[in-house]
N, C-alpha and C positions, 0 to 999 in steps of 0.2 A: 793433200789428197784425202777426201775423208771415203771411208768405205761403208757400203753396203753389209748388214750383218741379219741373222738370224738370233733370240736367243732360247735357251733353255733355263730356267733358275733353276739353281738346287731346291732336292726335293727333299732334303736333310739339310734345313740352311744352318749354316756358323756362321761367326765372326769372321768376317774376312775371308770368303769363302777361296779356295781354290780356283782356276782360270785353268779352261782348257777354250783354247782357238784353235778351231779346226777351217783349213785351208783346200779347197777343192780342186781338180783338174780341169785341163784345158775343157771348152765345151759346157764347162759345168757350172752350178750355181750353191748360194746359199743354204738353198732344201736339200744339194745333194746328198749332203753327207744324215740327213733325220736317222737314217738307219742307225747310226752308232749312237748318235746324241743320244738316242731311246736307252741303249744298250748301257752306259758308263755309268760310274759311280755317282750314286745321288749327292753326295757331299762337293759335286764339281759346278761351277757356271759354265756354264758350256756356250762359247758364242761360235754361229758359223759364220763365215767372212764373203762377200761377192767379191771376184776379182775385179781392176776398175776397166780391163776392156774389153769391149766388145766385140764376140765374132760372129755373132746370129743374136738375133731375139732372142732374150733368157738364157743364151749363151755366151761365156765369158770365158777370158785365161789372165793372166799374169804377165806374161810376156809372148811374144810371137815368137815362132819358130817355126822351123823349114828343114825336112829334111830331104838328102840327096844322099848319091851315090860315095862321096867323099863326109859324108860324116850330120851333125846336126849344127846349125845354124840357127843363132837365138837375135832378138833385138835385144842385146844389152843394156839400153836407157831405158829400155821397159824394165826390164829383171830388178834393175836398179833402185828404179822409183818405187817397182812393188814390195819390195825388201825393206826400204825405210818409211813405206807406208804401212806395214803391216808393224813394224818396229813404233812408230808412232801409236796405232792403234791398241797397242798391248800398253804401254803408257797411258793412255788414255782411258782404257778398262778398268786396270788397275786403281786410277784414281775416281770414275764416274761408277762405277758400280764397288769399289770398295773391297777388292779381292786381295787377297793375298799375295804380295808381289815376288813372295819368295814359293810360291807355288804357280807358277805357270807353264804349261806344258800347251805344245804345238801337236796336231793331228792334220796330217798331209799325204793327198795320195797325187802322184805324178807330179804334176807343175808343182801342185803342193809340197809334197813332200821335197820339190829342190828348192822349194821357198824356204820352211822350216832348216832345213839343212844349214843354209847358206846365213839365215840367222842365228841359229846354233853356236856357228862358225865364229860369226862376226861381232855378236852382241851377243854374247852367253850371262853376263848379268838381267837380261830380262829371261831369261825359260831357264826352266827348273830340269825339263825333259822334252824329249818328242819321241813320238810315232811317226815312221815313216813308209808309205806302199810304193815304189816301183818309181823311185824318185834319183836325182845322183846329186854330188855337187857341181855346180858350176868351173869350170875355168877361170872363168874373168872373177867368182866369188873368194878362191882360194888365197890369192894375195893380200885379202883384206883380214885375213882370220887372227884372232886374238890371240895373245900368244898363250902357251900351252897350259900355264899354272891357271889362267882365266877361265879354264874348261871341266877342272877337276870334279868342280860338283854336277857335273852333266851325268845325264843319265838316258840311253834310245834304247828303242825298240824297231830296228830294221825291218822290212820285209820286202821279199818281191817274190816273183812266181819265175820258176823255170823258166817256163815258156812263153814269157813276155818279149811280142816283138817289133813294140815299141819301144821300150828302153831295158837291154838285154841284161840278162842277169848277172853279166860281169860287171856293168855298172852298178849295179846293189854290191858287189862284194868289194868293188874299188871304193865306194864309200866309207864300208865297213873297214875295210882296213886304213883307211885314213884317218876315219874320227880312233882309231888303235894307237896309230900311232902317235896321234896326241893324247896320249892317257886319259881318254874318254871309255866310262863304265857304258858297255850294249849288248843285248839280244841281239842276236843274226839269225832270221829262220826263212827260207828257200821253202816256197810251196808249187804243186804239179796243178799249178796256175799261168795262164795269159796274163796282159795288164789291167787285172781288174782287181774287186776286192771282194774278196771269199767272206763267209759266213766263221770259218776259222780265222782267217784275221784277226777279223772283229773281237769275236771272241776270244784272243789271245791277247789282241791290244787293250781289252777293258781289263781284263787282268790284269796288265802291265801298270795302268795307271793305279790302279786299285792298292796294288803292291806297293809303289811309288809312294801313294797316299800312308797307307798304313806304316811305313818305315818312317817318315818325318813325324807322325803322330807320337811312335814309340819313343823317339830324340829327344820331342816336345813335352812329354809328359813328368811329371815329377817322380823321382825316386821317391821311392817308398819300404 
């Protein structure tokens, strides 16, 4: 399944630059996320991803879902395909644009953000870290997850809003405490936010990476 992308090149290029894939919500597209691409660390490639289905013109998700009175309802063979599509395409980055495969870091808000998760989860040898907005883990994702020692170098940045009532914010902290209990290093921050993405976010998540960045630099550099 090959996907749809936007890109940004760094505006401070290196060697082997850094990979950030940023993953959009249902409805949403490639350009959704320009706001942040503008905002992050120039030392990053930043690619955006289209999801590959359709729900409108220029509108796309990851997987379908349906909710009801009993709970949410996903198509599973979708979530599925888009997880080892997107796992594919960080492969493919990595080796076509020449990025650094020990730096790559996911940015996802909603569908996105239980996209990233669920890769997190399952293939933590390709991401370095992720950001996530107002996202959970899957069910059907959780049985697949690496085992615990495989997770150690992870590193998130959680968020979701209060008063998110599409996917409530006990879903944000079940996540949080799951990626805990697998001795995964994360930010947890609760903003007097619906499901969307604040202006604080943003600017908390460009930090996060930023920080992220600057800490493998320090590792990397020679004693002196």
């Amino acid at each position: 399944m090959e996907l749809t992308y936007s890109r940004r090149s760094p505006t401070a290029p290196t060697h082997r630059p850094p990979l950030l894939v940023m993953l959009h919500g249902v409805g949403g597209n490639e350009t959704g996320l320009e706001r942040f691409a503008a905002m992050v660390d120039p030392r990053l490639l930043v690619l955006s991803v289209r999801a590959p289905y359709t729900n409108a013109p220029g509108a796309y998700r990851w997987f379908d879902v349906r909710f009801s009175p009993q709970g949410i309802d996903i198509h599973a063979e979708e979530a599925e395909r888009s997880r080892l599509a997107v796992i594919q395409f960080i492969n493919d980055a990595v080796m076509g644009f020449g990025a650094d495969p020990r730096r790559v870091y996911l940015f996802g808000f909603s569908q996105g953000a239980t996209l990233a998760y669920g890769i997190g989860l399952t293939a933590p040898t390709r991401v370095r870290g992720i950001v996530g907005i107002g996202g959970r883990v899957l069910p059907e994702v959780a049985p697949l997850a690496a085992p615990i020692g495989a997770l150690s170098h992870l590193t998130l940045l959680i968020q979701h809003g209060l008063n998110d009532p599409v996917m409530p914010v006990a879903r944000g902290r079940a996540t949080r405490d799951l990626f805990v209990n697998l001795g995964v290093m994360l930010g947890y921050r609760e903003y007097e936010a619906a499901h969307e993405i604040t202006d604080e976010m943003l600017t908390e998540a460009a930090g996060f990476l930023s920080t992220q960045l600057d800490r493998l630099d320090e590792r990397a550099a020679p004693a002196g």
